[in-house]
C-alpha positions in Angstrom: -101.5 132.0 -51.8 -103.4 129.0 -52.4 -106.8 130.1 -53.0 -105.0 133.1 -55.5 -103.2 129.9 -57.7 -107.4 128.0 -57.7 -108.6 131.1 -58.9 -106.3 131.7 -61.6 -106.8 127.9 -62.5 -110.2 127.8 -62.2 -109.9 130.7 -64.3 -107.7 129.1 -66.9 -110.3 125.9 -67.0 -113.5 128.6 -67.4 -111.4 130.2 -70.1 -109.8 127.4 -72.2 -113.1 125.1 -71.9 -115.7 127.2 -72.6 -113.7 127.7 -75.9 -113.3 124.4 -76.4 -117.0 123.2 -76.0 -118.3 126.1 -78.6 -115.4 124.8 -81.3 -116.9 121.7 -80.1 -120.6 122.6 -79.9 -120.7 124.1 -83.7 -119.9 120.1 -84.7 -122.8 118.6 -82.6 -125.5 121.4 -83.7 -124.6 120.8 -87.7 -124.8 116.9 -86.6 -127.9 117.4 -84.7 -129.7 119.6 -87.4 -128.8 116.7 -89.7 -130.6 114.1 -87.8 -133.6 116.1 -87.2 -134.3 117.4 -90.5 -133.2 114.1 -92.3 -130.2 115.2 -94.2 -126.7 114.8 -94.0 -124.2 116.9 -91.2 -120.3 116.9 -92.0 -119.3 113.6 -93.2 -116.6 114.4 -95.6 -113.4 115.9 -93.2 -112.3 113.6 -91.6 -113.5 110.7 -89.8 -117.5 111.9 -89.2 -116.5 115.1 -90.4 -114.9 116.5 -87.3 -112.5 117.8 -89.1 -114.9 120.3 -91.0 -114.8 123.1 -88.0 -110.8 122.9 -88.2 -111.5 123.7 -92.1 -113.8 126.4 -90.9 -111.1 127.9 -88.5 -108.6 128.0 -91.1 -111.0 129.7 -93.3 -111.6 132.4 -90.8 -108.3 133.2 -90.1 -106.9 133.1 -93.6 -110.2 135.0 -95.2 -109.2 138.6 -96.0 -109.9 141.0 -93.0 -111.5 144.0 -94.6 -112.6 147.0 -93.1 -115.6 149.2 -95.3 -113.8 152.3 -96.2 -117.2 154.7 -95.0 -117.3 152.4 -92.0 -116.0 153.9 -88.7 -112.9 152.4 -88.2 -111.9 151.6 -84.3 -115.6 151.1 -83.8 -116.1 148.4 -86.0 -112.9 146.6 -85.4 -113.6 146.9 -81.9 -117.0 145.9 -81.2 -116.6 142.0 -82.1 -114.5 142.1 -79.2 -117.0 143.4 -76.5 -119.5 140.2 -77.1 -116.5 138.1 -76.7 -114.9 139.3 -73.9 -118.9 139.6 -71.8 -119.5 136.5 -72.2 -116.0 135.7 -71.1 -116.4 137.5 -68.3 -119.8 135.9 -67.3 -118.1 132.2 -67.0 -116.3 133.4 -64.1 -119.1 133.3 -61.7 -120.7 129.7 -62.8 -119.8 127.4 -60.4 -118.9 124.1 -62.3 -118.8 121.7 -59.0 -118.3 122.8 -55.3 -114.2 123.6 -55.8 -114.5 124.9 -59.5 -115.4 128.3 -59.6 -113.1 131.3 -60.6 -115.4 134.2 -58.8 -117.4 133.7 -55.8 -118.5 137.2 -56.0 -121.3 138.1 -53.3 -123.5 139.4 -56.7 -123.0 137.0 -58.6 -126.2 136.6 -60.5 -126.2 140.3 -61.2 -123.0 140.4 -62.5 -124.0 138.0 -65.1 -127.2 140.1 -65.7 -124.9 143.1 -66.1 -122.3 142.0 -68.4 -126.0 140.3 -70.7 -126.2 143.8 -70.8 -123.3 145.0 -71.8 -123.3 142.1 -74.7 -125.6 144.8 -76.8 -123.4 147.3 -77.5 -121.1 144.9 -79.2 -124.4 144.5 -81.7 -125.4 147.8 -81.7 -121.8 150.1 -81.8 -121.0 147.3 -84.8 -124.2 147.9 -86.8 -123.8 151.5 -86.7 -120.0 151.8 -87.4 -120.5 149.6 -90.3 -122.2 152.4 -92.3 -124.5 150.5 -93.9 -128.5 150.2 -93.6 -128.5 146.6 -93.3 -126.2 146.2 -90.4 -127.8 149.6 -89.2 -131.5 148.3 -88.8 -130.2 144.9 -87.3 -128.4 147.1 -84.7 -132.0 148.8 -84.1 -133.9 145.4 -83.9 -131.2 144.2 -81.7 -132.2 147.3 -78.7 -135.6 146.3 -78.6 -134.8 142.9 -78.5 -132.2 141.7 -76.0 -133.1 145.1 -73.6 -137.4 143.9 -73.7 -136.1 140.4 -73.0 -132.8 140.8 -70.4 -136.0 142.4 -68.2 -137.4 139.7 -68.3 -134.8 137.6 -67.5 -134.3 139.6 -64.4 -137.6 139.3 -63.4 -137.5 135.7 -63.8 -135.0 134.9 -61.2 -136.5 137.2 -58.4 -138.3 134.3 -57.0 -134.8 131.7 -57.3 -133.2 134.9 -55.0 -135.8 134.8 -52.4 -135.4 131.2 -51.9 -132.3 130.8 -52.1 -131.6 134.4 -49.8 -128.4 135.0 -51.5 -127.6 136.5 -54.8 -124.1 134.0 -54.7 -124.5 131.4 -57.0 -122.8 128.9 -55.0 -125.4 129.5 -52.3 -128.4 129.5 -54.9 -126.9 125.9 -55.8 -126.6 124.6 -52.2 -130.6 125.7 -51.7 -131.3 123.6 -54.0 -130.2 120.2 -52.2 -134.4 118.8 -50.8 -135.8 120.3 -54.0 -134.7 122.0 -57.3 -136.3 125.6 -58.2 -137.5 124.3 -61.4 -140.7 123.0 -59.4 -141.2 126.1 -57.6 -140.4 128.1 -59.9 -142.0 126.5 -63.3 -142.8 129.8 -65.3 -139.7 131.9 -63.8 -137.7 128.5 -65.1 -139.8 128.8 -69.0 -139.6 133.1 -69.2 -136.0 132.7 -68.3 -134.6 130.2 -71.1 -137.0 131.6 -73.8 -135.9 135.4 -72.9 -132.1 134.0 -73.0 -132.5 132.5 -76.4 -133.3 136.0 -77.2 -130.8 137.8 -75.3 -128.4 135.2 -77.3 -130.1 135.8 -80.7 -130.5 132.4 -81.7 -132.9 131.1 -84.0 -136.2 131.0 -83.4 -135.2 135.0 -82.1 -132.3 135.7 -84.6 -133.7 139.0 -86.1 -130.9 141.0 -85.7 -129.4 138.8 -87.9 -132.4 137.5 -90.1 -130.8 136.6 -93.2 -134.0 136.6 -95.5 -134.7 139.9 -94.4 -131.5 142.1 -93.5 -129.1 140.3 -96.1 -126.9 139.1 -93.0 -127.9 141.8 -90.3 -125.8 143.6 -87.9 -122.1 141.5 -89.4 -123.0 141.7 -92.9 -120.0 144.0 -93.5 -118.2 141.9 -90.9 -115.1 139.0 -92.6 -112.2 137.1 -91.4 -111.5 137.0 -87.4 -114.1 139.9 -86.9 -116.9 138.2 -88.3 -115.4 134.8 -86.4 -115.3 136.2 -83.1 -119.1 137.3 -83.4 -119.8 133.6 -84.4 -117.8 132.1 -81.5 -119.5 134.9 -79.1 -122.7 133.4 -80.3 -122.0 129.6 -79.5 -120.0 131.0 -75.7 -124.0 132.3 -75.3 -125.8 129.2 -76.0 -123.1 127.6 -73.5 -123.6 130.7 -70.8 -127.4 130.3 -70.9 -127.7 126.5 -70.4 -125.1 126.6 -67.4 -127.0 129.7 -65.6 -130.6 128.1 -66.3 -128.7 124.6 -64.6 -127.5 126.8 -61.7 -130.6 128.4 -60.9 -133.4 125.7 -61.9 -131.5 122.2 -61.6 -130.1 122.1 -59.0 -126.1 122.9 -60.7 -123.8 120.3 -60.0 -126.0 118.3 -57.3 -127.1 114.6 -58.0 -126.2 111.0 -56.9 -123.3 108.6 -57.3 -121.2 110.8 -60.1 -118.9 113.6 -59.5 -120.5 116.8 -59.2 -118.5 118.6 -62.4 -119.9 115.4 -64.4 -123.6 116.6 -63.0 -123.4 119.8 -64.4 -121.7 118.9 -67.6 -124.7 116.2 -68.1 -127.5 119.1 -67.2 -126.0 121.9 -69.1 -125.3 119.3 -72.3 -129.3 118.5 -71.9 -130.2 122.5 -72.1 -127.9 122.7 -74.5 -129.3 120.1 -77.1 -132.8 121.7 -76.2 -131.8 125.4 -77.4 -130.0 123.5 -80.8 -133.6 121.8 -81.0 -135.4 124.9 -81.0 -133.7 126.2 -84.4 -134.5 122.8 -85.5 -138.5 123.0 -84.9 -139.9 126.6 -84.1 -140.1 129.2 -86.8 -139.1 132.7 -86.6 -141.6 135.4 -85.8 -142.1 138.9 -86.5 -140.4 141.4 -84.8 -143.3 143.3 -84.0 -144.5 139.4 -82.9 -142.2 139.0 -80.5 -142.1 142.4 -79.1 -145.9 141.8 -78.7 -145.3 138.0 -77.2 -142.8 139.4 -74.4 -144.9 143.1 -72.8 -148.5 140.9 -73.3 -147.7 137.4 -72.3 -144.0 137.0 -70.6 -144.0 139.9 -68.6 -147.1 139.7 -67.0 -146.5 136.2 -65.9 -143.0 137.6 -64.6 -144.9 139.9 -62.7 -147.3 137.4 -61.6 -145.2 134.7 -60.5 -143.0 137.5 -58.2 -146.1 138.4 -56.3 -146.8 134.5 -55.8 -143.3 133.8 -54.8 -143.7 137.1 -52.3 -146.7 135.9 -50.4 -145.4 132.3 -50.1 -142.1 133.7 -48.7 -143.8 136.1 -46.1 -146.4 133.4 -45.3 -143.5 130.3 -44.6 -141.5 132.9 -42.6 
């Protein structure tokens, strides 16, 4: 009875925080940008302008919520909620400390893969029920995207598996106690957060969404709580990516002196800023460039570094 009530608490916590740090995390990025490209972020509601993402939420949920009338109907209303709930989902396996995890499933690194996966038919089902070309040939950039990329995220983390001998992420963070996988594992490490930036869409790799070319891409005919709950997906991501590439490079909550759940919020904050920075610096490609960047360049040094990883693991046996 007592490890059902820490589930559904560590449930609760996943739940309830990981909303709270993307209402959170769309303040320190607008902040952030500010700073690095020498303007000013919110200033003006409230004190420091945290009040300006309350204005936004109240803007979201009083905008009009207006379905196309040639748009396909339970399709489009339904597919903001898929990206939501996956990403949802995928918080349940990270282990924030030790205690705080709400799933410590056997698999779980490939359930997170799998529901990464499942995150594209949100994109896809609601660019094609939108019945429009725009959203339509965001939809189509999105498939070749985030499926060329979630490969090679999955090769990426062969090597961490091997290591670690368990696919638990628990157990992949308690390997990681004489030496993090990050040193081992440099180019899995780099081919992992640049294909889950990707996966994610986020700028420098936001093509499904590339306003100077596709208008507003695959949520262009998307308003009120629809189009919010594709924006609050999108920040969840950013969150999801910098916790996994914590739990399988740096070591997760391990460190000295401060409480593990405090170690993990540090590293994850770190990654975190680092994504916000690319949009900040890198500019976008082609989609044809980044096709070419991730079958010529990323995937054979995926390929690569698992047939490294595989002799050293046979050889130390």
């Amino acid at each position: 009875m007592y490890s059902v009530l820490w589930s559904i608490l560590s449930i609760i916590i996943a739940m309830f925080g990981s909303l709270t740090v993307a209402a959170g995390l769309i303040f320190v990025e607008r902040r952030l940008l500010g700073v690095w490209t020498r303007r000013y972020g919110p200033n003006r509601a409230g004190p420091m302008g945290l009040f300006q993402v309350v204005a936004d939420m109240i803007k979201i949920f009083f905008k009009e919520d207006w379905v196309p009338p040639f748009a396909d109907r339970t399709v489009f209303i339904m597919s903001p909620a898929v990206i939501f709930l996956t990403v949802l989902m995928s918080f349940m396996v990270v282990p924030l400390s030790p205690f705080v995890v709400a799933s410590r499933l056997n698999v779980g690194l490939l359930f997170f893969l799998a529901m990464a996966s499942l995150g594209v038919y949100s994109i896809v089902l609601g660019g094609w029920a939108s019945g429009s070309k725009y959203p339509l040939l965001g939809s189509i950039r999105s498939i070749t995207q985030m499926l060329s990329y979630e490969a090679f995220m999955g090769l990426s983390v062969v090597g961490v598996v091997l290591f670690a001998g368990s696919f638990r992420l628990t157990d992949i963070v308690n390997a990681q106690k004489g030496l993090w996988f990050v040193v081992p594992q440099l180019p899995a490490f780099v081919i992992f957060l640049i294909g889950g930036v990707a996966v994610i869409h986020r700028l420098p790799f936001d093509l499904p969404e590339a306003e100077s070319e596709l208008v507003d891409g695959y949520h262009t005919e998307y308003s009120g709580m629809k189009f919010g709950m594709f924006f609050v997906g999108e920040y969840l991501g950013i969150v999801l990516i910098s916790a996994m590439t914590v739990t399988l490079f740096f070591g997760g909550w391990l460190g000295p002196w401060l409480p593990p759940i405090i170690w993990f919020l540090l590293k994850t904050a770190v990654c975190v800023v680092l994504i916000i920075l690319f949009r900040a610096s890198l500019p976008r490609p082609r989609i044809d460039q980044l096709l070419t960047f991730g079958w010529k360049v990323l995937l054979p040094i995926a390929l690569i570094n698992v047939l490294v990883t595989g002799a050293i693991y046979i050889a130390i046996q």
